[in-house]
GUGU-708051 format. One line per 2 residues: number of its first residue (from 1); their letters; for each residue x, y, z of C-alpha. Coordinates in steps of 0.1 Angstrom, whole numbers, plus 5000, padded with zeros to 4 digits. Layout:
<rokols>
NUM) A) X/Y/Z; ...
</rokols>
This chain:
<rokols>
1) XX) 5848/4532/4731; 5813/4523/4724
3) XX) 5787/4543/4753; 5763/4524/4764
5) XX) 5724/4535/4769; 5714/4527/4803
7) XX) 5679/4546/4795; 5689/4574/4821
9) XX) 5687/4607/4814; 5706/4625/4783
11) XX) 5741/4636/4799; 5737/4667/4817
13) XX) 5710/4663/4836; 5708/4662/4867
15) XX) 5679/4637/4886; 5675/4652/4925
17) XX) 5647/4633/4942; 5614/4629/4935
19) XX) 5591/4657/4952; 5553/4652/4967
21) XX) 5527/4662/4948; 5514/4698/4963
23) XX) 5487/4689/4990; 5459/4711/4982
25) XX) 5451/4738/5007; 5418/4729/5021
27) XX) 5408/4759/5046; 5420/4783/5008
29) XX) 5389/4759/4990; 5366/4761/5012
31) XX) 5365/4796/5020; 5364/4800/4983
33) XX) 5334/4779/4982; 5318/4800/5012
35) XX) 5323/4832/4992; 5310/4818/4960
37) XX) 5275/4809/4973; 5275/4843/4995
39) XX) 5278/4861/4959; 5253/4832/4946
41) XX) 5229/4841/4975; 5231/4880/4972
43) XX) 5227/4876/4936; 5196/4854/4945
45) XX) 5185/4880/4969; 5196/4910/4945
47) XX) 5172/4891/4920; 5145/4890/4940
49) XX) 5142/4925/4951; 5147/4940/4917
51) XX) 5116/4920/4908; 5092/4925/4936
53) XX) 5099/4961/4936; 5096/4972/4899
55) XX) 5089/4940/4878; 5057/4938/4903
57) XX) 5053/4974/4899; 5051/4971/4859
59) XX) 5025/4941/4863; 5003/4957/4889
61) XX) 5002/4992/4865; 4989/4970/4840
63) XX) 4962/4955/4855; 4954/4986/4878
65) XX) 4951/5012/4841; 4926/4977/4830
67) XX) 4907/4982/4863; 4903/5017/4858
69) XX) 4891/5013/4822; 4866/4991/4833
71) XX) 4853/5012/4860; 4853/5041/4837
73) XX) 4832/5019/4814; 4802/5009/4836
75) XX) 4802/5047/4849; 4799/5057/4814
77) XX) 4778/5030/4801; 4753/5022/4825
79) XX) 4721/5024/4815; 4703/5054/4834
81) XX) 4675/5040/4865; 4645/5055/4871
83) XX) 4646/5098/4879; 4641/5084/4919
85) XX) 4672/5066/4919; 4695/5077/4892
87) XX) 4718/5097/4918; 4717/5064/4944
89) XX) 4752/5044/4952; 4748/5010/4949
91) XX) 4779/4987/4962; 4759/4953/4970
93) XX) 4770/4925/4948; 4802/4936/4942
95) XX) 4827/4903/4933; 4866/4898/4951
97) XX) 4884/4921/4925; 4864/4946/4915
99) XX) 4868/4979/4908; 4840/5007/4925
101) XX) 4856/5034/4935; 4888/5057/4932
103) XX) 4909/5072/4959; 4928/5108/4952
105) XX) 4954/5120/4974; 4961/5154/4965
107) XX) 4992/5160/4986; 5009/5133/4972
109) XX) 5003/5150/4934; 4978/5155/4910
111) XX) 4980/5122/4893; 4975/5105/4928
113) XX) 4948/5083/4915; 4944/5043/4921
115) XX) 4910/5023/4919; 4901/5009/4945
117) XX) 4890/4972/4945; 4868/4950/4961
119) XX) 4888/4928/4984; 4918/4922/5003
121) XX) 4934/4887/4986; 4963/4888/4975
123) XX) 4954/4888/4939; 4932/4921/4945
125) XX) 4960/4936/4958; 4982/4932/4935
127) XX) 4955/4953/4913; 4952/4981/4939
129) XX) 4941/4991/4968; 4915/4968/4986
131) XX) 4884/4973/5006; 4879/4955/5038
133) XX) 4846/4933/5033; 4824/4935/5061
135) XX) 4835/4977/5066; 4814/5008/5054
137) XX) 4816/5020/5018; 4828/5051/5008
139) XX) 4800/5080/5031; 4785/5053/5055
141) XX) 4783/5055/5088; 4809/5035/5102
143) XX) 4849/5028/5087; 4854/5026/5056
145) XX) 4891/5004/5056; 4912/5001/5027
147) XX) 4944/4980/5025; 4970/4986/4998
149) XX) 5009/4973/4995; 5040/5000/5008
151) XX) 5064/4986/4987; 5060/4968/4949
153) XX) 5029/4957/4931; 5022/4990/4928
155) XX) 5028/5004/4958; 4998/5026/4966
157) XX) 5007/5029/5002; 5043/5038/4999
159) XX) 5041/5078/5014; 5012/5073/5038
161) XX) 5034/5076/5063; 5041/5114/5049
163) XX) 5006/5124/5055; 4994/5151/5079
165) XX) 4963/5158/5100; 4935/5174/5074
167) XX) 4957/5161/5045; 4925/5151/5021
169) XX) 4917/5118/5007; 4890/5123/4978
171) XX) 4874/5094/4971; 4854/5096/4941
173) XX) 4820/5071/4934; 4799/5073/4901
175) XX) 4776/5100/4915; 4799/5112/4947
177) XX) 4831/5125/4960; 4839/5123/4991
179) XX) 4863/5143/5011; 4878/5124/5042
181) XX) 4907/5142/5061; 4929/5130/5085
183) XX) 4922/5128/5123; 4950/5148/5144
185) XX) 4984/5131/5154; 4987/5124/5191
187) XX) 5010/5149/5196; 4987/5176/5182
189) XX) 4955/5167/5202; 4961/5190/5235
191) XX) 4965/5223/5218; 4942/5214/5186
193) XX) 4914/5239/5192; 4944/5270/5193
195) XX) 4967/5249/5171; 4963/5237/5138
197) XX) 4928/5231/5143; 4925/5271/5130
199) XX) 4937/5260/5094; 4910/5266/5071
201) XX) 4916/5230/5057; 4913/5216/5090
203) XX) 4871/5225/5089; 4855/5195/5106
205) XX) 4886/5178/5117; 4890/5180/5157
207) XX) 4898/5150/5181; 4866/5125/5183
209) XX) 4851/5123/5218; 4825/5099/5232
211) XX) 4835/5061/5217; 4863/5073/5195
213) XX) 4882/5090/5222; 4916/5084/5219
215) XX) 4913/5076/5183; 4943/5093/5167
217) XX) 4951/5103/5129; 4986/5077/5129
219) XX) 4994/5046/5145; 5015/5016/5147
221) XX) 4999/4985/5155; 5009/4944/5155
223) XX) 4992/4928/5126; 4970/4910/5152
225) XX) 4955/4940/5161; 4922/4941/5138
227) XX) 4903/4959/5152; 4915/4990/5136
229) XX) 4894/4984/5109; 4864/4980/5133
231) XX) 4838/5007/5134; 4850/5021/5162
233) XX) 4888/5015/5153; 4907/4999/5183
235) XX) 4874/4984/5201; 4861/4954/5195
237) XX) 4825/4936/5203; 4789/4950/5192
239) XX) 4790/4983/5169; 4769/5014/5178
241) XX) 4737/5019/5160; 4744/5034/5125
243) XX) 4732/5070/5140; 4756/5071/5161
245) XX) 4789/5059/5143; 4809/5083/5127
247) XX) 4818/5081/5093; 4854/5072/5091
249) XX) 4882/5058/5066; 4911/5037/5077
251) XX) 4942/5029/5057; 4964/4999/5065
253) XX) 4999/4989/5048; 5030/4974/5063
255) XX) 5056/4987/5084; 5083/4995/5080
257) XX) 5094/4992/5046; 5103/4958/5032
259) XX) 5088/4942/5064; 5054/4930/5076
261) XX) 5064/4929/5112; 5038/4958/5119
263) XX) 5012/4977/5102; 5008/5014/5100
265) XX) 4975/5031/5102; 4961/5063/5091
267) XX) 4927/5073/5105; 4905/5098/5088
269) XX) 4865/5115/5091; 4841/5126/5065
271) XX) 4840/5161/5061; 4822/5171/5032
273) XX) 4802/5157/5004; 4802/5168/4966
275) XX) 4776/5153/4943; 4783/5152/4907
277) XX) 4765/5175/4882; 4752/5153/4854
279) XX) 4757/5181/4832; 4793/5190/4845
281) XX) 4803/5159/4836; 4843/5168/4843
283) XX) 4837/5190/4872; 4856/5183/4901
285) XX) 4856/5192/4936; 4881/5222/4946
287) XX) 4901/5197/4974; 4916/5182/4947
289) XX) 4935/5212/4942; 4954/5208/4972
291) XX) 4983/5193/4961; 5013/5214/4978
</rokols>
């Protein structure tokens, strides 16, 4: 007997019915999605860090050692004035960006050494440190206020924080250095005189009186507060005559770490001034030394 082909299936198979298609599990998919643009987003994030805190670094080293060079140059190169006014500073015409001085913090190391610029832009900082236009120069009368960043493009502010009353600041001009030290912390003004104030290294430091009393080594302040910078840090309106201003330096940089919600401010004094020996020419003063 002939079979016929009913195009079913070949004998022994068995047809059951038809199932639905899977139905795709939504709340799986879109927490999947949720976690692939977190990882996107850290990795974004991730990115961004690694190059504000050492690409930034690497750029601002480059153009801070090409700052320096050029400083070097003009102190090396400059032609020599009159016997009257060979040994005089001269800071007036100075352009946004450049270099004048350098700044030495011995504590932090011997190779503490940035130069500072002319300037607080965003493109000066990202050079090094940056004078406040309008504020003394390095042995006025008056405060000397430099900015520099805590964290990336160079970071020249990262450790202030780490700094102690009479820690020095050498800053160094073409025919100076000057010594600054910091002011005591608040906690150390009662028992100064008794106190630390009997460290050798702590000559001329001593809580300020008259217009600057209350003026402390360390602070925290709101960035609106800018009148840290002014000559008498923390008062605003009309200065004291230049007699009677003392000769200060101020450093600003963020706070805390990775955050400009605040700033934090270190407040130092003048306490002694070295002039360079024309024919020392790599003499340096003995503060430098002081780097434990």
């Amino acid at each position: 007997m002939t079979t016929l082909d009913t195009g079913g299936p070949p004998a022994g198979d068995l047809v059951g019915p038809e199932e639905p298609p899977a139905r795709p599990d939504r709340v799986r998919t879109v927490v999947r999605g949720i976690g692939e643009l977190l990882i996107t987003a850290g990795l974004v994030v991730l990115l961004f860090v690694v190059y504000e805190v050492y690409v930034t670094d690497i750029v601002s080293a480059g153009k801070q050692r090409e700052a320096t060079s050029q400083l070097d140059t003009e102190w090396n190169d400059e032609a020599p004035a009159a016997p009257e006014q060979q040994r005089v500073e001269r800071f007036d015409g100075l352009g946004e960006g450049a270099g004048f001085a350098k700044m030495h913090i011995p504590s932090f190391g011997a190779d503490y050494a940035f130069t500072i610029i002319e300037g607080t832009t965003e493109r000066s900082l990202e050079i090094g440190p940056g004078h406040y236009k309008g504020t003394a120069y390095p042995g006025e009368p008056g405060n000397f206020a430099v900015a520099g960043h805590r964290v990336g493009k160079g970071a020249p502010f990262n450790d202030i924080d780490l700094l102690n009353s009479c820690d020095a600041i050498v800053v160094e001009t073409r025919f100076n250095w000057f010594v600054y030290r910091m002011l005591p912390k608040k906690d150390e003004v009662g028992g100064w005189a008794d106190g630390k104030g009997t460290d050798p290294r702590c000559q001329g430091v001593a809580p300020l009186g008259g217009p600057y009393t209350g003026l402390v080594g360390q602070q925290i302040v709101n960035p609106s507060q800018g009148t840290v910078i002014a000559p008498i840090p923390g008062q605003a309106g009309d200065a004291p005559s230049v007699g009677e201003r003392a000769t200060l330096m101020t450093l600003t940089t963020c706070h805390p770490r990775f955050s400009d919600r605040q700033r934090l401010i270190v407040h130092a004094v003048l306490v002694k001034q070295w002039a360079k020996d024309p024919t020392k020419p790599g003499e340096t003063p003995p503060e430098l030394k002081e780097t434990s």
